[in-house]
gemmi code that builds the backbone of each chain (N, CA, C; Angstrom):
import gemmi

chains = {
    "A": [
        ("UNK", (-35.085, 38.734, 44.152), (-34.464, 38.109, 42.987), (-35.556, 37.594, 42.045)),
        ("UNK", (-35.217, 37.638, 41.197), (-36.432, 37.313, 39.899), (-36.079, 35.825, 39.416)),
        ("UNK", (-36.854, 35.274, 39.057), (-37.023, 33.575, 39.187), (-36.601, 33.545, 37.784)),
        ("UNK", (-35.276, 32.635, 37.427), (-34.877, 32.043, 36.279), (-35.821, 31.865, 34.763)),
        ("UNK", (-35.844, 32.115, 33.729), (-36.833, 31.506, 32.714), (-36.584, 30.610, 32.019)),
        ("UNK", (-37.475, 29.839, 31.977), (-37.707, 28.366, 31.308), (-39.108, 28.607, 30.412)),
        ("UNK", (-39.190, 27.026, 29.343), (-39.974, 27.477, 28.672), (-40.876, 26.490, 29.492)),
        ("UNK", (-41.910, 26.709, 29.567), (-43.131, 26.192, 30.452), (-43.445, 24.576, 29.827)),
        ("UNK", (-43.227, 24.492, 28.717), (-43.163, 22.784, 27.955), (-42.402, 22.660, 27.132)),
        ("UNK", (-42.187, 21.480, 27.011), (-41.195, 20.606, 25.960), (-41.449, 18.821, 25.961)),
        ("UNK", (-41.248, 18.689, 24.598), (-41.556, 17.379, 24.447), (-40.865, 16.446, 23.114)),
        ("UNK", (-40.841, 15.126, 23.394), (-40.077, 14.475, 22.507), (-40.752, 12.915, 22.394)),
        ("UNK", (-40.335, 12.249, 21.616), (-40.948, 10.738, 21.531), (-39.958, 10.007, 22.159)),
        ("UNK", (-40.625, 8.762, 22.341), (-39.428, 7.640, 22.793), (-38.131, 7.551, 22.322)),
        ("UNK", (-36.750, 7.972, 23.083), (-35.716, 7.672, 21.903), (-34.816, 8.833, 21.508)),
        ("UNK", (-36.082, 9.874, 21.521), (-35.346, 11.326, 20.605), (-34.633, 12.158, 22.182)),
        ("UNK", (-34.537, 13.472, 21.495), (-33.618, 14.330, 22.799), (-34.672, 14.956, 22.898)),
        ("UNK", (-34.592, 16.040, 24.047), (-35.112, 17.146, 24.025), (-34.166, 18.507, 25.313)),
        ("UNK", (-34.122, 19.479, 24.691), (-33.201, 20.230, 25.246), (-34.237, 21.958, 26.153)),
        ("UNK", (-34.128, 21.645, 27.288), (-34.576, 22.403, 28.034), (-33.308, 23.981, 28.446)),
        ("UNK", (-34.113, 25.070, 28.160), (-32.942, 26.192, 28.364), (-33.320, 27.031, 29.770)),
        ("UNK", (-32.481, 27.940, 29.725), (-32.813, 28.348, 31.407), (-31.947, 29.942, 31.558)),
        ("UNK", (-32.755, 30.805, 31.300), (-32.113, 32.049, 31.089), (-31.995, 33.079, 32.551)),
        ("UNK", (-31.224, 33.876, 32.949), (-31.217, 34.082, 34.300), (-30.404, 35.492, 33.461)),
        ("UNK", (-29.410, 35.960, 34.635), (-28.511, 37.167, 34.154), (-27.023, 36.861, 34.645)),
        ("UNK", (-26.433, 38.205, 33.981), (-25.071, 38.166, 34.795), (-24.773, 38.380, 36.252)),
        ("UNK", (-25.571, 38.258, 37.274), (-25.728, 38.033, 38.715), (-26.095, 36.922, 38.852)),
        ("UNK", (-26.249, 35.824, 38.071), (-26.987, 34.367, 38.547), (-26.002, 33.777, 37.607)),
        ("UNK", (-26.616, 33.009, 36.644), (-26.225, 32.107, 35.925), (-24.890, 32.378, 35.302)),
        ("UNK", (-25.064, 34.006, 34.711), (-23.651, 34.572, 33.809), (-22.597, 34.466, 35.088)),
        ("UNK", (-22.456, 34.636, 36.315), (-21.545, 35.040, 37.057), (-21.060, 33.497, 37.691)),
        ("UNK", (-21.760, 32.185, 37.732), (-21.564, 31.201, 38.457), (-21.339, 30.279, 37.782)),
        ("UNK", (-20.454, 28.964, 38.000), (-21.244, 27.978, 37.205), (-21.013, 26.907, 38.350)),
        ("UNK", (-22.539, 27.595, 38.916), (-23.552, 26.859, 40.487), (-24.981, 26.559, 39.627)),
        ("UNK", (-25.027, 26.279, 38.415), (-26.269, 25.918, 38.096), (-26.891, 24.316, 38.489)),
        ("UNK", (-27.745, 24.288, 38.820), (-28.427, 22.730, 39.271), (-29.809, 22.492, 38.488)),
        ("UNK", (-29.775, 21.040, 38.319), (-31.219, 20.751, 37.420), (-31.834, 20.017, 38.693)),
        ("UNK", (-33.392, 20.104, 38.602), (-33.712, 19.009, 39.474), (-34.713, 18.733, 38.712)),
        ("UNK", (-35.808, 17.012, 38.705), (-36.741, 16.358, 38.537), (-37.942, 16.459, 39.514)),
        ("UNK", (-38.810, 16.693, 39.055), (-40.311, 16.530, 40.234), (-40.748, 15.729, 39.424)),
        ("UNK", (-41.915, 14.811, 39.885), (-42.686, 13.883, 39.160), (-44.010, 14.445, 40.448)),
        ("UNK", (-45.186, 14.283, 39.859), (-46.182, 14.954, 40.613), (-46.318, 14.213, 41.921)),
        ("UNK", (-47.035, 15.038, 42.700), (-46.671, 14.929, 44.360), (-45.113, 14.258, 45.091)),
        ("UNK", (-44.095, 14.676, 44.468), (-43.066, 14.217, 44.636), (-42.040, 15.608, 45.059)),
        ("UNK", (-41.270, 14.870, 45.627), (-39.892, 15.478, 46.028), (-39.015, 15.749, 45.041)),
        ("UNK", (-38.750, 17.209, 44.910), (-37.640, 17.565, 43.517), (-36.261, 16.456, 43.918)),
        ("UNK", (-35.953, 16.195, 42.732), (-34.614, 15.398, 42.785), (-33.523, 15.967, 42.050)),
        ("UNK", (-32.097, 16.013, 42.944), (-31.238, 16.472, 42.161), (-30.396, 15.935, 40.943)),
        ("UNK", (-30.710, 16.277, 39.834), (-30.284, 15.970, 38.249), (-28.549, 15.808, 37.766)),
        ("UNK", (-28.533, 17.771, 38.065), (-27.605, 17.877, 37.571), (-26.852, 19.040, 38.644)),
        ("UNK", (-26.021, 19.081, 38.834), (-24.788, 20.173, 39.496), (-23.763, 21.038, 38.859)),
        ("UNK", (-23.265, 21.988, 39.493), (-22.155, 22.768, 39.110), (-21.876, 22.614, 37.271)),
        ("UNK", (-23.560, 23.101, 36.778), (-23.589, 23.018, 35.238), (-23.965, 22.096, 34.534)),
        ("UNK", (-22.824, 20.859, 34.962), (-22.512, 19.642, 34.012), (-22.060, 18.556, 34.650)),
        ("UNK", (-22.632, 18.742, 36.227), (-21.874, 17.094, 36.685), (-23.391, 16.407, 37.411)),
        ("UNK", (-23.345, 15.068, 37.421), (-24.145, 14.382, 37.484), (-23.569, 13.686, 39.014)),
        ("UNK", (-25.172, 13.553, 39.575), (-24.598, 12.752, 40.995), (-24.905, 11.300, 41.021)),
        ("UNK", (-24.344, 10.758, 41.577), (-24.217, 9.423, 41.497), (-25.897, 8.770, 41.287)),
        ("UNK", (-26.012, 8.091, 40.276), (-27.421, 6.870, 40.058), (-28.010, 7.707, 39.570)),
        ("UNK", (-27.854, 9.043, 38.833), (-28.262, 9.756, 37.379), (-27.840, 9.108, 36.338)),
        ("UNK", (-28.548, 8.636, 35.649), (-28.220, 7.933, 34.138), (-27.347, 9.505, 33.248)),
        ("UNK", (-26.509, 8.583, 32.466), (-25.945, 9.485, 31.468), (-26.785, 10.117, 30.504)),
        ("UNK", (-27.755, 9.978, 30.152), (-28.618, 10.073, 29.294), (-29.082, 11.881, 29.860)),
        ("UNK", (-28.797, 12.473, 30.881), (-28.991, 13.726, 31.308), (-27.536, 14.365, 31.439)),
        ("UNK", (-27.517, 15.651, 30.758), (-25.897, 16.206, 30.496), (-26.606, 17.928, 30.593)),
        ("UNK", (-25.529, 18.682, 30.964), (-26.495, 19.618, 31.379), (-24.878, 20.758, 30.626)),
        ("UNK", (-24.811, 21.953, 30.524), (-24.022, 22.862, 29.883), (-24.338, 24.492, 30.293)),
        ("UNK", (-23.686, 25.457, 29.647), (-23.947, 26.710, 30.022), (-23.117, 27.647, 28.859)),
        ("UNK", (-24.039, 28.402, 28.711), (-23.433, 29.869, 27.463), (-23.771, 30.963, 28.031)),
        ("UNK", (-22.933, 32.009, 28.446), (-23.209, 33.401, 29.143), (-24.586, 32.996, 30.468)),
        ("UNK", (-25.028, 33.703, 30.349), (-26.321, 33.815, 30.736), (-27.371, 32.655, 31.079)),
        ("UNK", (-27.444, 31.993, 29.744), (-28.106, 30.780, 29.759), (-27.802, 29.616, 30.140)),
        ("UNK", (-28.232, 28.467, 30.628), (-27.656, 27.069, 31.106), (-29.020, 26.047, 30.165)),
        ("UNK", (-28.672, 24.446, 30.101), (-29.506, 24.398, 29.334), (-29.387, 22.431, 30.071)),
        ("UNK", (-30.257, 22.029, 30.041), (-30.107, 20.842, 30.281), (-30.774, 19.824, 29.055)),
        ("UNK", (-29.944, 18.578, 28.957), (-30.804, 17.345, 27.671), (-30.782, 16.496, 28.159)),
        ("UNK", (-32.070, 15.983, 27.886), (-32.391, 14.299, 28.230), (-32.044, 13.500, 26.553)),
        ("UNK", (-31.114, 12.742, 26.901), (-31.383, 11.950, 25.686), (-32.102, 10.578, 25.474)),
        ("UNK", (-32.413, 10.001, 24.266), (-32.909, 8.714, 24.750), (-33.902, 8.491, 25.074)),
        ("UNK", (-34.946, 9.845, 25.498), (-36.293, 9.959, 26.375), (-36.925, 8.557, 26.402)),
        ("UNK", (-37.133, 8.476, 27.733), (-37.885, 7.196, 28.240), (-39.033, 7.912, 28.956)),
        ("UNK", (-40.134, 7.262, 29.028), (-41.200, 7.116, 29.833), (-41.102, 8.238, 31.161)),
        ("UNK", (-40.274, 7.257, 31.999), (-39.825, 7.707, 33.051), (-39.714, 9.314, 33.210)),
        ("UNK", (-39.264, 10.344, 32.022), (-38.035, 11.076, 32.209), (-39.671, 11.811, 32.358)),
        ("UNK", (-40.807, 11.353, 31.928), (-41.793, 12.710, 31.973), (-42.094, 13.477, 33.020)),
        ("UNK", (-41.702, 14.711, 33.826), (-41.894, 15.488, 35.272), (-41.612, 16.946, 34.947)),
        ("UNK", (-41.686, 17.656, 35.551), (-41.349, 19.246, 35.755), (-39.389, 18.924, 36.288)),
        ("UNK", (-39.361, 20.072, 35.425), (-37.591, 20.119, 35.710), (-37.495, 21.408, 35.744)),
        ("UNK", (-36.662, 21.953, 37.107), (-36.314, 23.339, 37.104), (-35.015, 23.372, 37.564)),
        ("UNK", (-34.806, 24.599, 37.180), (-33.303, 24.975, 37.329), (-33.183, 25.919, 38.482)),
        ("UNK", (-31.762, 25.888, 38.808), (-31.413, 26.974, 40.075), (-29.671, 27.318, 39.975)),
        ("UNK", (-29.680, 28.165, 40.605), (-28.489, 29.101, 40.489), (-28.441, 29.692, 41.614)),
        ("UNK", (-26.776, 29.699, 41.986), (-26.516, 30.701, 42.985), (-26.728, 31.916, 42.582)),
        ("UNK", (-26.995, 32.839, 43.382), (-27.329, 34.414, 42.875), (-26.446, 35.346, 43.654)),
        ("UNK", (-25.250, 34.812, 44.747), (-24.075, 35.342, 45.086), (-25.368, 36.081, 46.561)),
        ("UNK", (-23.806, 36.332, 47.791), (-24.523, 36.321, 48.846), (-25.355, 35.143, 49.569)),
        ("UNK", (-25.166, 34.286, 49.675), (-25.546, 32.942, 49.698), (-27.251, 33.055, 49.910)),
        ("UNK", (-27.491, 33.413, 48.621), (-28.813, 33.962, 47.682), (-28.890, 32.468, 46.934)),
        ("UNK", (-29.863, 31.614, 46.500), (-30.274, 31.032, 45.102), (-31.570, 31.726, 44.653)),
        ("UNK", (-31.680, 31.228, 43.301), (-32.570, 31.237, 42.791), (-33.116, 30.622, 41.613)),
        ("UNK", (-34.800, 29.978, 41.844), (-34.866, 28.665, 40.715), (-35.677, 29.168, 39.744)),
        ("UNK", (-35.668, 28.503, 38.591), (-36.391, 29.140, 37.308), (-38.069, 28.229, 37.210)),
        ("UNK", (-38.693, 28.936, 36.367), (-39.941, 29.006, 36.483), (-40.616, 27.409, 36.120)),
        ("UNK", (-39.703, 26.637, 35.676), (-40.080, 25.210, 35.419), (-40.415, 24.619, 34.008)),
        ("UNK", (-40.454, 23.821, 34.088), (-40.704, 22.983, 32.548), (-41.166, 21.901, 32.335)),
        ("UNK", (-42.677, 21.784, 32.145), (-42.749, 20.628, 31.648), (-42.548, 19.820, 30.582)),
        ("UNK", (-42.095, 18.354, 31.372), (-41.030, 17.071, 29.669), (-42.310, 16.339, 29.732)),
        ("UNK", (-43.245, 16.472, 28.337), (-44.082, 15.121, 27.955), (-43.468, 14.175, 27.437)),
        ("UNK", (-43.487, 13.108, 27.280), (-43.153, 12.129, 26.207), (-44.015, 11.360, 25.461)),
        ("UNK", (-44.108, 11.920, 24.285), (-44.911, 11.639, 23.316), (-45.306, 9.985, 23.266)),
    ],
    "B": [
        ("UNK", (-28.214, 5.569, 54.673), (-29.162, 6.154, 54.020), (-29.772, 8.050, 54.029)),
        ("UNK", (-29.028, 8.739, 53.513), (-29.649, 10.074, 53.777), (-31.813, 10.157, 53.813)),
        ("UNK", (-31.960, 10.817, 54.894), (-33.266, 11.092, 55.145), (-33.747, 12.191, 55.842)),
        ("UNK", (-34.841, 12.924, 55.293), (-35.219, 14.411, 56.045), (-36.702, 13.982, 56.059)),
        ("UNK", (-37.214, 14.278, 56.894), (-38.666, 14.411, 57.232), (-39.017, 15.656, 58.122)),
        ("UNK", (-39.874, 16.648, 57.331), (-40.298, 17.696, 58.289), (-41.651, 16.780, 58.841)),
        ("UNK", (-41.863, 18.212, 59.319), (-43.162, 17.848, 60.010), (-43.700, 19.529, 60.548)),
        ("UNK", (-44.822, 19.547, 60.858), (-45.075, 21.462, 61.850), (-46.003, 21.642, 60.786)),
        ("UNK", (-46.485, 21.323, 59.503), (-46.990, 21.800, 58.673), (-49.216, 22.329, 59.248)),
        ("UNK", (-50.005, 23.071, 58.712), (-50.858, 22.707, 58.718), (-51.768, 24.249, 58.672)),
        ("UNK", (-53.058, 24.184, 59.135), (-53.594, 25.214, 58.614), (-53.857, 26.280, 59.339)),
        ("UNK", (-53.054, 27.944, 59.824), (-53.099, 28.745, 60.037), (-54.231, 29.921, 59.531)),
        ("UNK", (-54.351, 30.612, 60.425), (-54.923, 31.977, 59.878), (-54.152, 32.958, 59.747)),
        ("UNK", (-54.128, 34.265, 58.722), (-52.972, 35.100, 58.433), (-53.074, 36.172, 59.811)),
        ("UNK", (-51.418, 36.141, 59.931), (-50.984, 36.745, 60.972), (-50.592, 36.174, 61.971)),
        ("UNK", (-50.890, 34.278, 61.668), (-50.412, 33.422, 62.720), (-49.157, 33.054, 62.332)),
        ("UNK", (-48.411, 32.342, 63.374), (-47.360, 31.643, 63.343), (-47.625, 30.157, 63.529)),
        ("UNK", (-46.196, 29.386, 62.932), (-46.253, 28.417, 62.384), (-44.436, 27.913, 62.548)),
        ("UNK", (-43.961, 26.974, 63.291), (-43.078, 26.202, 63.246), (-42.742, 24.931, 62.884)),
        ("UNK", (-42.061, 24.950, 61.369), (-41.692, 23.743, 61.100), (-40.487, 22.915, 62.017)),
        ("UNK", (-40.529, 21.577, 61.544), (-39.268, 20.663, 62.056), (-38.793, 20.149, 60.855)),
        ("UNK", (-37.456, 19.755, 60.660), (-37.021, 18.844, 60.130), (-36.028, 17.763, 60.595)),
        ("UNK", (-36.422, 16.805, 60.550), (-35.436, 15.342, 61.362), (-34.519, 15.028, 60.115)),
        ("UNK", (-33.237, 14.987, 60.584), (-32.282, 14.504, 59.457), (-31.387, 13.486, 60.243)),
        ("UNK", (-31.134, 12.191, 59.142), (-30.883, 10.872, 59.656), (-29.489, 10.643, 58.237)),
        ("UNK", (-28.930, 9.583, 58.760), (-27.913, 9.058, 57.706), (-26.705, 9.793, 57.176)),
        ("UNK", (-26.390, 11.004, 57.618), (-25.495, 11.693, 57.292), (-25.125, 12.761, 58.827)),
        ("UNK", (-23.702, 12.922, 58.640), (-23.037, 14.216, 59.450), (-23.771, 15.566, 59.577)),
        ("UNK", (-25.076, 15.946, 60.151), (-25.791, 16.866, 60.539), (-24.886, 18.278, 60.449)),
        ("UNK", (-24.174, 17.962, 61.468), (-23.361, 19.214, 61.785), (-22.529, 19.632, 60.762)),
        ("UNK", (-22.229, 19.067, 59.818), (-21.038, 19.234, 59.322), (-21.801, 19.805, 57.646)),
        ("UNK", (-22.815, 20.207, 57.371), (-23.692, 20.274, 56.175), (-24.675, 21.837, 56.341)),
        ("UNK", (-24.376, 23.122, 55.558), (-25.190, 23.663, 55.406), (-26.775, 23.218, 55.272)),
        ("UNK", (-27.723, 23.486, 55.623), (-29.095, 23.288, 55.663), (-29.985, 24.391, 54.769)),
        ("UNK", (-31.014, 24.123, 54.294), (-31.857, 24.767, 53.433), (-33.498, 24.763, 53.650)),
        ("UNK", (-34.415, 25.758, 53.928), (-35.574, 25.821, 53.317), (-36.416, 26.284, 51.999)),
        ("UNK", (-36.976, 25.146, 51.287), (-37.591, 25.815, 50.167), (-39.142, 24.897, 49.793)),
        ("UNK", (-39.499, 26.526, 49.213), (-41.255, 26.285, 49.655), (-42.060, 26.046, 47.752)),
        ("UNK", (-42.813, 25.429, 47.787), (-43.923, 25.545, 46.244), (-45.399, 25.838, 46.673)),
        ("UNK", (-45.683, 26.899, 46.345), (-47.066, 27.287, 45.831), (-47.665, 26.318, 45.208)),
        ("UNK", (-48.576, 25.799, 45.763), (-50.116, 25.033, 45.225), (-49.551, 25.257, 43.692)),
        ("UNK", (-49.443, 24.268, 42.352), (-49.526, 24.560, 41.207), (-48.168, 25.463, 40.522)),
        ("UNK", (-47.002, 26.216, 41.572), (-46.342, 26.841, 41.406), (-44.815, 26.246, 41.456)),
        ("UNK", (-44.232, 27.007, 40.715), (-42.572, 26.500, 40.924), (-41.908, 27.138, 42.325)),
        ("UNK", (-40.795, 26.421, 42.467), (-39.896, 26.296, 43.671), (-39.510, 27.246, 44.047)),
        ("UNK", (-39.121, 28.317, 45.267), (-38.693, 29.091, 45.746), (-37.615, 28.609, 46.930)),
        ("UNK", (-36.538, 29.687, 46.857), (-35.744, 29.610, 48.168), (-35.875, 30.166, 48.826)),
        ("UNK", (-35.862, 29.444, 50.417), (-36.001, 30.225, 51.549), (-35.454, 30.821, 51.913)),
        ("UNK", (-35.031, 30.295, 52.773), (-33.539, 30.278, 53.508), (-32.658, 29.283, 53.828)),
        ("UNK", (-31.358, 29.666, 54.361), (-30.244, 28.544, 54.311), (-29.690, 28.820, 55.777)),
        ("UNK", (-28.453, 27.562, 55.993), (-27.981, 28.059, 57.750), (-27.003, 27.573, 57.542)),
        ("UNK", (-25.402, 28.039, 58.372), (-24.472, 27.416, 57.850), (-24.691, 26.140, 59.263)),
        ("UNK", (-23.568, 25.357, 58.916), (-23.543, 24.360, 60.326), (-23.199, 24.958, 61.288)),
        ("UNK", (-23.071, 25.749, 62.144), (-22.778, 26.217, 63.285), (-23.471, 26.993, 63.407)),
        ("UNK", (-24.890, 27.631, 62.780), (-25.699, 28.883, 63.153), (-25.146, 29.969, 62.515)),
        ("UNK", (-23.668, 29.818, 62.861), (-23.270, 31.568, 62.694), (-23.569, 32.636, 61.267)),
        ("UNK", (-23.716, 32.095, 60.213), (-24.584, 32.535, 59.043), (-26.301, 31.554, 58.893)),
        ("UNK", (-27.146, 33.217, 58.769), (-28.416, 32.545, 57.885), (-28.617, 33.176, 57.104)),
        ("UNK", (-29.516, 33.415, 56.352), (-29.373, 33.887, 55.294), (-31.174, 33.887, 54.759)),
        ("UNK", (-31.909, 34.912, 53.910), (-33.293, 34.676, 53.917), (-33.516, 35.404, 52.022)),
        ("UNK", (-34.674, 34.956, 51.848), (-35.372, 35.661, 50.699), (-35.718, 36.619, 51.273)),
        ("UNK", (-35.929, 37.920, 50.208), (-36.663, 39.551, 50.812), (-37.778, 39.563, 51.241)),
        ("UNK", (-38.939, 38.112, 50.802), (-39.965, 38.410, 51.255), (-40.659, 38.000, 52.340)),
        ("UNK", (-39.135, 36.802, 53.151), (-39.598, 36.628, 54.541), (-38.726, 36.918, 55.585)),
        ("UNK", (-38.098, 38.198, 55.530), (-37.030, 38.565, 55.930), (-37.820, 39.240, 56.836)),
        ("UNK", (-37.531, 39.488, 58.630), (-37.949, 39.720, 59.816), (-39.447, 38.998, 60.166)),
        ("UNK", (-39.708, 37.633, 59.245), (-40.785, 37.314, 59.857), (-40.801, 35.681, 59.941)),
        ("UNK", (-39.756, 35.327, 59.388), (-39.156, 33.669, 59.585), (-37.955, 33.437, 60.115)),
        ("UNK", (-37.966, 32.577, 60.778), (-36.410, 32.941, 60.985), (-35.546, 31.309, 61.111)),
        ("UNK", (-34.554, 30.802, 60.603), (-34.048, 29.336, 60.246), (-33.027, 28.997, 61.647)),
        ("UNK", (-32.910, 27.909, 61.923), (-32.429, 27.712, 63.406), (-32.348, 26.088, 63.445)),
        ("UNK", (-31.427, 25.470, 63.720), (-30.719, 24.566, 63.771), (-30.258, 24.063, 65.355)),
        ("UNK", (-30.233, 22.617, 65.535), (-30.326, 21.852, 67.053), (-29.137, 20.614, 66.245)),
        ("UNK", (-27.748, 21.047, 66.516), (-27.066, 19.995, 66.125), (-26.875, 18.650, 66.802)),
        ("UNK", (-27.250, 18.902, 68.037), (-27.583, 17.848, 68.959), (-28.610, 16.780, 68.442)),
        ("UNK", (-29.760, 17.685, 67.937), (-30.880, 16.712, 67.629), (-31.126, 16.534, 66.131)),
        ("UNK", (-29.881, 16.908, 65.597), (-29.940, 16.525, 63.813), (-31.156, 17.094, 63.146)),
        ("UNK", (-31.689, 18.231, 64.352), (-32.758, 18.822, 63.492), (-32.758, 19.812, 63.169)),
        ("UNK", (-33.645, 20.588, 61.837), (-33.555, 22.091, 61.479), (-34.961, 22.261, 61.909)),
        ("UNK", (-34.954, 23.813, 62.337), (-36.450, 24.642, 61.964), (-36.331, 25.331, 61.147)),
        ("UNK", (-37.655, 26.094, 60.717), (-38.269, 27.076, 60.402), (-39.224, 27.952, 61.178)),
        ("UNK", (-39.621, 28.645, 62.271), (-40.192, 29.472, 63.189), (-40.646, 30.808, 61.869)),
        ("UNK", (-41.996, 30.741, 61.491), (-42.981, 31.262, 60.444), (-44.267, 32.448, 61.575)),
        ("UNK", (-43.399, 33.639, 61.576), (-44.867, 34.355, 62.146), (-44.753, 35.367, 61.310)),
        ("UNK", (-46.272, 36.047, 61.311), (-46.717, 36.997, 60.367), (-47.549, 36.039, 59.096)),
        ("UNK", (-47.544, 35.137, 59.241), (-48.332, 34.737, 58.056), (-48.875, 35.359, 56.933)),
        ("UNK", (-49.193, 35.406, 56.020), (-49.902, 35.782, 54.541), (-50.274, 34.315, 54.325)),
        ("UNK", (-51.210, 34.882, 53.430), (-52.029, 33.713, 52.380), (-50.856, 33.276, 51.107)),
        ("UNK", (-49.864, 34.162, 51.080), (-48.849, 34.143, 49.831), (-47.896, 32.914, 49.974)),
        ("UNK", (-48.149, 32.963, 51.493), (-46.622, 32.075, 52.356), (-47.258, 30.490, 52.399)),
        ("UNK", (-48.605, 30.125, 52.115), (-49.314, 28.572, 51.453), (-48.537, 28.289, 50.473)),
        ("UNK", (-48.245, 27.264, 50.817), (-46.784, 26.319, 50.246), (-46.295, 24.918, 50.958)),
        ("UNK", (-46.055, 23.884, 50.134), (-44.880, 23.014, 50.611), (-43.862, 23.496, 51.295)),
        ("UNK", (-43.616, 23.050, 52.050), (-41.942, 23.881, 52.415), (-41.160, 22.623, 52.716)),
        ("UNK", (-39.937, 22.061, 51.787), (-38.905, 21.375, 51.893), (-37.860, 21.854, 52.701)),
        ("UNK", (-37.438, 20.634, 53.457), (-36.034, 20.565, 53.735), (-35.060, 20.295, 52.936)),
        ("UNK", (-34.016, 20.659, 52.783), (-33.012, 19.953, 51.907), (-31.679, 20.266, 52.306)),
        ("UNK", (-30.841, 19.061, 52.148), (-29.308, 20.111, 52.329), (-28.679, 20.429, 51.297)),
        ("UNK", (-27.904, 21.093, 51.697), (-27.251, 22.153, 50.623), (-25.617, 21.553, 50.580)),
        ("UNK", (-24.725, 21.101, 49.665), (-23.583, 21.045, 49.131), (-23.499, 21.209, 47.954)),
        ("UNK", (-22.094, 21.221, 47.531), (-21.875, 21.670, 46.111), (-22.558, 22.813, 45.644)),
        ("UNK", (-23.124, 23.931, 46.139), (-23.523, 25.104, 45.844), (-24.833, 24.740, 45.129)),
        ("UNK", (-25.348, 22.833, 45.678), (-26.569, 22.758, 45.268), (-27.713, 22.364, 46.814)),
        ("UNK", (-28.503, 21.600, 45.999), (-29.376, 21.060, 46.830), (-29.508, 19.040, 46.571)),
        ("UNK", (-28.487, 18.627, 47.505), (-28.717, 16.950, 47.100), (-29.667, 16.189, 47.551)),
        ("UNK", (-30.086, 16.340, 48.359), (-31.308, 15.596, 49.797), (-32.558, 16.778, 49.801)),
        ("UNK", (-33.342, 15.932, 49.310), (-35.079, 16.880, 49.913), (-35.315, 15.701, 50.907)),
        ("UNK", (-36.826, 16.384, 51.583), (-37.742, 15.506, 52.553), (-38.400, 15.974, 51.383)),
        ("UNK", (-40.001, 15.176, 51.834), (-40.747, 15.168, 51.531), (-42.008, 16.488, 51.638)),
        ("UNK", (-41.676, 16.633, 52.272), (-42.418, 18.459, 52.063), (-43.439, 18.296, 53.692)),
        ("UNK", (-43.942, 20.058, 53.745), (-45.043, 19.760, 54.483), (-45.930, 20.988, 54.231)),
        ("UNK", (-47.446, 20.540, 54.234), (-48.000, 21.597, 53.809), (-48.454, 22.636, 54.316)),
        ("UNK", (-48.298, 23.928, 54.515), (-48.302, 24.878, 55.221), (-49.521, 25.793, 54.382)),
        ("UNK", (-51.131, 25.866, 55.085), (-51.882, 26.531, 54.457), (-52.398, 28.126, 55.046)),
        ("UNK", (-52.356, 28.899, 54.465), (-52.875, 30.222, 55.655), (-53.800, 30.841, 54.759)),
        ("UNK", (-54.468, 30.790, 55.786), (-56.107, 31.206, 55.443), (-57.257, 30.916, 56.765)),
        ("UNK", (-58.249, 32.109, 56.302), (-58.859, 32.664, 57.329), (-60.139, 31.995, 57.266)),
    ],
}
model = gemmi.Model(1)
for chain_id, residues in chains.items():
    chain = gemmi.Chain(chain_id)
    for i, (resn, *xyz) in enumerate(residues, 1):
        res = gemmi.Residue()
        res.name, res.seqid = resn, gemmi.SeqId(i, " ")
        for name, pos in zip(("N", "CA", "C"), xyz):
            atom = gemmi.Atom()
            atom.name, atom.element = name, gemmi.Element(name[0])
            atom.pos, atom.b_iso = gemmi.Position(*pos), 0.0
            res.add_atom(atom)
        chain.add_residue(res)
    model.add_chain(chain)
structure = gemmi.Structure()
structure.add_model(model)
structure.setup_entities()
């Protein structure tokens, strides 16, 4: 399976949004909506963000909302704080109880 | 409190084998698909493999398919990973995590698995 695409950076100032995308195919992303966001912060344990697209698990701030168009899924931080700066990647079921995660993204905050 | 801690991690030569553990605490063991997934030094996340709760499905990536194999002790709330054939490719973190909601909610903390000669 070929690993999801993301854009390798993204960045925003204190306050503003910034919208991370996540392109896969109609065997992953187009066919499911099993998409998941997760957070790494360096030497850290990925954390789960976001679920089934657009739902948030409990003691995720609202400020992370996550969506999907064909193919693509896309996650936003709004509000950017400090905090939110880490690698965020995405994953998808790929059917056959297959996943597969996309290539990552780093969030600076200006 | 949900908690995973592997452990087995460390430095092989290629062609060796290598068995991880993972201890899982605070939640219904048995009752929770299980997951391995590994990061390359500098690299993004890969999936391993997965197990259902009873063994009877596992499930693998193509590129460690007949040379890892995922295995579960519901008794002892623990998962493996059993890693032979090594490559230098297969140097990686390798997380535990479980798997619901067709995601991943619970990581451990990783362990580092290096192969090299």
């Amino acid at each position: 399976q070929s690993a999801l695409t993301q854009p390798p950076s993204a960045s925003g100032s204190p306050g503003q949004s910034v919208t991370i995308s996540c392109t896969g195919t109609s065997s992953d992303v187009g066919a499911y909506n099993f998409v998941s966001w997760f957070q790494q912060h360096p030497g850290k344990a990925p954390k789960l963000m976001i679920y089934e697209v657009n739902k948030r698990p409990s003691g995720v701030p609202d400020r992370f909302s996550g969506s999907k168009s064909g193919n693509t899924a896309s996650l936003t931080v709004s509000g950017l704080q400090a905090e939110d700066e880490a690698d965020y990647y995405c994953s998808s079921y790929a059917g056959s109880n297959n996943y597969v995660f996309g290539t990552g993204t780093k969030v600076t905050v200006l | 409190e949900v908690q995973l801690v592997e452990s087995g991690g460390g430095l092989v030569q290629p062609g060796g084998s290598l068995r991880l553990s993972c201890a899982a605490s605070g939640f219904t063991f048995s009752s929770y698909w299980m997951t391995w997934v590994r990061q390359a030094p500098g690299k993004g996340l890969g999936w391993v493999a997965n197990i259902k709760e009873d063994e009877s499905e596992k499930y693998y990536v193509d590129s460690v398919k007949g040379r890892f194999t995922i295995s579960r002790d519901n008794a002892k709330n623990s998962l493996y990973l059993q890693m032979n054939s090594l490559r230098a490719e297969d140097t990686a973190v390798y997380y535990c995590a479980r798997a619901a909601f067709w995601t991943f909610d619970y990581w451990g903390q990783g362990t580092l698995v290096t192969v090299s000669s």
